[in-house]
C-alpha positions as CSV (number, residue, x, y, z in Angstrom):
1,X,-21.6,-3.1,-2.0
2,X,-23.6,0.1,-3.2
3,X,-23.0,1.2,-6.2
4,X,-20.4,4.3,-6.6
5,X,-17.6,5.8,-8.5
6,X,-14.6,3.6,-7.2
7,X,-11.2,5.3,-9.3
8,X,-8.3,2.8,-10.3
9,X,-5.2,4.3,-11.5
10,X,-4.9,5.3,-15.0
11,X,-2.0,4.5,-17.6
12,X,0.3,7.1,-15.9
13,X,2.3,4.2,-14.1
14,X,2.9,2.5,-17.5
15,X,3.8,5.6,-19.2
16,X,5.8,6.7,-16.1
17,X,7.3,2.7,-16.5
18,X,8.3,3.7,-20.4
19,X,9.7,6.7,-19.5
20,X,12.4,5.1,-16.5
21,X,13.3,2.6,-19.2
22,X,13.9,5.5,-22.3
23,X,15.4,7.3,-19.5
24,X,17.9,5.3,-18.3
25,X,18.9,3.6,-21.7
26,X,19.9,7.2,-23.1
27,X,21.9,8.5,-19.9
28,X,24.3,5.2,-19.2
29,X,26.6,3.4,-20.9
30,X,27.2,-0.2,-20.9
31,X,29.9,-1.4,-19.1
32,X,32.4,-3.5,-20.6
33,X,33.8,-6.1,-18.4
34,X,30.9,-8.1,-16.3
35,X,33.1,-8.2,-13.4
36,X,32.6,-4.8,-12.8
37,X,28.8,-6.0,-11.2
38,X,29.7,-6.4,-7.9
39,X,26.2,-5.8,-5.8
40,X,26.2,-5.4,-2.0
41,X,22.3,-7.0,-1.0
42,X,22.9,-5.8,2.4
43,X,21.6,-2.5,2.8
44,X,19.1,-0.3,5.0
45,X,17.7,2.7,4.6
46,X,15.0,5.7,5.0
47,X,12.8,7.2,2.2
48,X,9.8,9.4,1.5
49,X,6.3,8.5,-0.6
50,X,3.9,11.1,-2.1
51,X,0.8,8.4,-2.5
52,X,-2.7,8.8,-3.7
53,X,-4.9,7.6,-2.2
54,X,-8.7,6.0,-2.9
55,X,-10.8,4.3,0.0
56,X,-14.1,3.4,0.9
57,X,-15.8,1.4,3.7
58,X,-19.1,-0.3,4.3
59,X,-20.7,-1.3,7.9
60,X,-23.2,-3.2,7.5
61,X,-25.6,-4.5,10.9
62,X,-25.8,-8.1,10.4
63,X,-29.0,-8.5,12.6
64,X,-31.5,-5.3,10.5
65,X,-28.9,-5.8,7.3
66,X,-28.8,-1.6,7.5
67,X,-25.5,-0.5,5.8
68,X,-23.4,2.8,5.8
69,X,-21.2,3.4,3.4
70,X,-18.1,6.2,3.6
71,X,-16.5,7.0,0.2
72,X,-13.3,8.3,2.5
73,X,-11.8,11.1,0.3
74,X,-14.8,11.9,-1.5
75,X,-17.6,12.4,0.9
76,X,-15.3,13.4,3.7
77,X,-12.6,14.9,1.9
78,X,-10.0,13.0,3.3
79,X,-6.6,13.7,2.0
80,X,-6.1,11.9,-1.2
81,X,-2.4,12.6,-1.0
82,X,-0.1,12.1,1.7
83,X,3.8,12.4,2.2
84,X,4.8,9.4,4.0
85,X,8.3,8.1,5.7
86,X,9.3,4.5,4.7
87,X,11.7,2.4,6.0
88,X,13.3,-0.3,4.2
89,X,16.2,-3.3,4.2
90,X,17.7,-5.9,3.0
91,X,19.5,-8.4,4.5
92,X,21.5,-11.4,2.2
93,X,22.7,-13.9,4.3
94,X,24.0,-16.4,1.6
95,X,24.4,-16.1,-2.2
96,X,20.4,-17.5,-2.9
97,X,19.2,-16.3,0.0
98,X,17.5,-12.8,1.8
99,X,15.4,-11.2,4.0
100,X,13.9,-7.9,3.4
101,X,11.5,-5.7,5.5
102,X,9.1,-2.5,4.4
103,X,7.0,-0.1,6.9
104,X,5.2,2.5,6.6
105,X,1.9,4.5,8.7
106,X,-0.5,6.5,7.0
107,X,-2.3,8.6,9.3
108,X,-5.6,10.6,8.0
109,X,-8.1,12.6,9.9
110,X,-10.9,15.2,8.3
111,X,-14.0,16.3,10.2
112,X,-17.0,18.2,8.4
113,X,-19.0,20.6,10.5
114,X,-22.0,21.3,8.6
115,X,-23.4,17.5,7.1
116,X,-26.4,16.6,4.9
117,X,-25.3,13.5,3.9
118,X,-27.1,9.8,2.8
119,X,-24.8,6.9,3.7
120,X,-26.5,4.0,2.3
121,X,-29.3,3.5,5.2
122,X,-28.1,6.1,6.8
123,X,-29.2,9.6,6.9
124,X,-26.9,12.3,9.0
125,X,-27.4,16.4,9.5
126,X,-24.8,17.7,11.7
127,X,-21.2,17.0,12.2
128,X,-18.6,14.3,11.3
129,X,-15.7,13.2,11.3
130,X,-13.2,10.2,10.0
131,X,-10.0,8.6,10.8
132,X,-7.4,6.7,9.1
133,X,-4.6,5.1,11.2
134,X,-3.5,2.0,9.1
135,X,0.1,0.2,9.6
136,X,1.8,-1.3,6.3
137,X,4.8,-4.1,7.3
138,X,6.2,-6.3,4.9
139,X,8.3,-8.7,5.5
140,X,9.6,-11.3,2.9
141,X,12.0,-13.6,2.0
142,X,14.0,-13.8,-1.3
143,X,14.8,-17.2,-3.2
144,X,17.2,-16.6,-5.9
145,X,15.9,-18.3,-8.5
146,X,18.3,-17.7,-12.0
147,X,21.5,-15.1,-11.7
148,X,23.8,-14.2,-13.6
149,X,26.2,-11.3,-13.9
150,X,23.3,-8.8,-14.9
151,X,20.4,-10.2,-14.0
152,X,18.6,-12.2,-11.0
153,X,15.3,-13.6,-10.6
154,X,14.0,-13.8,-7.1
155,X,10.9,-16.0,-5.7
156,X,9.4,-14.2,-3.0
157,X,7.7,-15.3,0.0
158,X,6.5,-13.8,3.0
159,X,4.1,-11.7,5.4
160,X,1.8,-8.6,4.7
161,X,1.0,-7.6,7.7
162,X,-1.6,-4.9,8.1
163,X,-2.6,-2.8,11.2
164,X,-6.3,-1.1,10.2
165,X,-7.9,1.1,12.2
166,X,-10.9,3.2,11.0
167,X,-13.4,5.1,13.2
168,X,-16.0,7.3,11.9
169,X,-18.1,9.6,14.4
170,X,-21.6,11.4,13.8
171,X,-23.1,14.0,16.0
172,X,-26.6,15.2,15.2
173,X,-30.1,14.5,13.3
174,X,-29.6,10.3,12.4
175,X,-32.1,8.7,10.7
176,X,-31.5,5.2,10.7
177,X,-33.9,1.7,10.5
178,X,-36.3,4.2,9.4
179,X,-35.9,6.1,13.3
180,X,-34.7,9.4,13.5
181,X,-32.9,10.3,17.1
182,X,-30.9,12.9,17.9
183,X,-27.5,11.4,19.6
184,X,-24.0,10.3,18.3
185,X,-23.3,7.6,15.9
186,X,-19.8,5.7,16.1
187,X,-18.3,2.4,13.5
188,X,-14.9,1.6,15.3
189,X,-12.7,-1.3,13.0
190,X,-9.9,-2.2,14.6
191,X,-7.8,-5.5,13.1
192,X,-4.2,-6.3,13.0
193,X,-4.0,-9.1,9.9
194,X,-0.9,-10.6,9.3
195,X,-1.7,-12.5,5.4
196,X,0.9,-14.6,3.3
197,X,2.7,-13.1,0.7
198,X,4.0,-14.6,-3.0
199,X,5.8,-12.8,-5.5
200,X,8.3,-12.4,-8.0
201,X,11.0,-10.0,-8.4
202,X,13.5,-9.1,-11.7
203,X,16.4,-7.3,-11.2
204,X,18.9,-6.0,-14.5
205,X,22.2,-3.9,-14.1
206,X,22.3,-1.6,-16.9
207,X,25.8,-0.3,-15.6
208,X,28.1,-1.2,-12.1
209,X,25.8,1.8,-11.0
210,X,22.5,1.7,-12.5
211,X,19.7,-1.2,-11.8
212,X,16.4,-1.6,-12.1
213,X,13.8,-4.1,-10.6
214,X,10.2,-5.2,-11.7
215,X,8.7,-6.7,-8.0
216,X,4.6,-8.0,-7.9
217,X,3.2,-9.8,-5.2
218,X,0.2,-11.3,-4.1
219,X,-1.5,-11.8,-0.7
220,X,-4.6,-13.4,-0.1
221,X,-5.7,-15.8,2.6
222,X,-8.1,-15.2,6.0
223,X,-7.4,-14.5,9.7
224,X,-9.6,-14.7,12.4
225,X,-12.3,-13.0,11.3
226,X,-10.7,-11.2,7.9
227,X,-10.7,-12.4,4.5
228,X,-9.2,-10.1,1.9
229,X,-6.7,-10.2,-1.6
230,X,-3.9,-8.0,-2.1
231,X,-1.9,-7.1,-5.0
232,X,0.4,-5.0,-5.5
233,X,3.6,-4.5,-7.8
234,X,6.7,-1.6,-7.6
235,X,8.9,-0.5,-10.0
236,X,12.7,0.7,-8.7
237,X,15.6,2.5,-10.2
238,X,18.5,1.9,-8.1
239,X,21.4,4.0,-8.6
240,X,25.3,3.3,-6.4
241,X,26.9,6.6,-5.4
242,X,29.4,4.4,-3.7
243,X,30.4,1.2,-2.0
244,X,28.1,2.1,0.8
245,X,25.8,4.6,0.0
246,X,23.0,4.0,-2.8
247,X,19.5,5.6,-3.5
248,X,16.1,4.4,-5.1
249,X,13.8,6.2,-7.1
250,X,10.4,4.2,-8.0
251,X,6.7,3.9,-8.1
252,X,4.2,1.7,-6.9
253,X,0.5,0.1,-7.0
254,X,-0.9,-1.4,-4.0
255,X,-4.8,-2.7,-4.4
256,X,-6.4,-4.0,-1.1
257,X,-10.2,-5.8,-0.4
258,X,-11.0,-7.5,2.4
259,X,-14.2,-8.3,4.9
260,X,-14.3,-7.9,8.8
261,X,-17.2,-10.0,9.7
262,X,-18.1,-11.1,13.6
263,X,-21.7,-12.3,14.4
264,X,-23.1,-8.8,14.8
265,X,-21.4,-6.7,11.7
266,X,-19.5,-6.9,8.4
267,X,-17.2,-4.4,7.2
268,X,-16.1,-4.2,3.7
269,X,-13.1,-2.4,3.1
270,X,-11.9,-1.5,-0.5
271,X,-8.2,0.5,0.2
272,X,-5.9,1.4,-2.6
273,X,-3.0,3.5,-3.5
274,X,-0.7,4.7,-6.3
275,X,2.3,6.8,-5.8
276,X,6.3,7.8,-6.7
277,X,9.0,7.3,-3.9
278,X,12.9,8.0,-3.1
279,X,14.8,6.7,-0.5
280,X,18.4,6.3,0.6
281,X,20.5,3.9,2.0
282,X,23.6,2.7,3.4
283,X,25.0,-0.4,1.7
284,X,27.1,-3.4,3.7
């Protein structure tokens, strides 16, 4: 991979982690009989993310080993944050047992007119433009694994599935194997990996109302022609208005790098975001 300034997110989740915890310890107040913790695990519901986002790609030509590598939102200004529609669920079908589902699409798109650019091997003067069309599902299912009137442990286990699909187009001077043509350059990825999941999650009840759950997971495996390792982790304050109506207000980390390789390119792909989210949902 060439070398560049690749970002990882600083201390503000931890601090923003501190800050839910001071925040919900000084607003509730314990209750006093345990029965009163009566959760419904059935629930589904609609939300909204403002993520950050940091991405690059490398296409490298397997047969001249020529590379060109896009820093996504800094060379091409891509957005680095987006407002994004989630949907979630949970379904509990016996005491130790659930399924639960996450999706979201990120949809990206910047063009620059005026280019001077070095991409690795890969010399452009003219116009450009990237898209990002990526799918996130995630569907897992929950093992209860200790629980009590408070607290619950869950073993998770599951699918990331990921629908990726990148295109970059170049119009203009390109100077590349050490030719320089005038024409149009295209790198089209395309991959729909589905990847095995493990994880934990911790759930406390601070009150019949207030809750709040720790979840990290782990994906890594191959498909096809994929290879890649995922982590990622979320942090959610749950809060009951009602028997059937409850909200969520977290934040989470999701850190993505995996290889596209066929017998006449590689792709590296390095895809990451942070971000805070709210959602709302019926409970059954």
């Amino acid at each position: 991979m060439a070398n560049h300034v690749y970002s990882r997110p600083t201390n503000l989740i931890f601090r923003v982690l501190i800050a839910t915890f001071i925040a919900l310890f000084s607003t509730v107040s314990f209750a006093q009989d345990d029965k009163e913790f009566d959760r419904k695990d059935t629930g589904f519901g609609i939300g909204y993310a403002l993520v950050r986002f940091d991405t690059s790609f490398k296409f490298t030509d397997k047969q001249t080993d020529q590379s060109l590598f896009v820093d996504a939102e800094g060379t091409f200004n891509l957005p680095d944050y987006d407002a994004i529609p989630v949907l979630y669920g949970t379904y509990r079908f016996s005491p130790n047992h659930a399924i639960g589902f996450s999706y979201f699409r990120v949809s990206r798109q910047s063009s620059i007119i005026n280019i001077d650019e070095t991409f690795d091997d890969v010399h452009i003067i003219g116009e450009a433009t990237f898209n990002d069309d990526t799918q996130f599902l995630n569907i897992s299912y929950a093992n209860t694994l200790h629980e009590d009137d408070r607290s619950r442990i869950l073993g998770l286990f599951g699918l990331t599935v990921l629908d990726v699909r990148y295109v970059f187009d170049a119009e203009g001077t390109i100077t590349y194997d050490n030719m320089t043509t005038v024409g149009t350059l295209r790198e089209d990825t395309g991959v729909l990996a589905p990847m095995p999941q493990l994880g934990l999650d911790f759930w406390y009840a601070f009150t019949p109302k207030w809750g709040i759950s720790t979840r990290v997971s782990l994906v890594a495996g191959s498909f096809d022609d994929i290879r890649g390792f995922v982590i990622s982790s979320n942090i959610n304050a749950k809060y009951r208005f009602s028997e059937s109506v409850g909200a969520i207000f977290g934040i989470s980390y999701f850190d993505a790098d995996f290889i596209i390789e066929d017998s006449l390119e590689r792709t590296d792909v390095e895809y990451s975001y942070d971000g805070v989210f709210v959602g709302l949902h019926a409970l059954f």
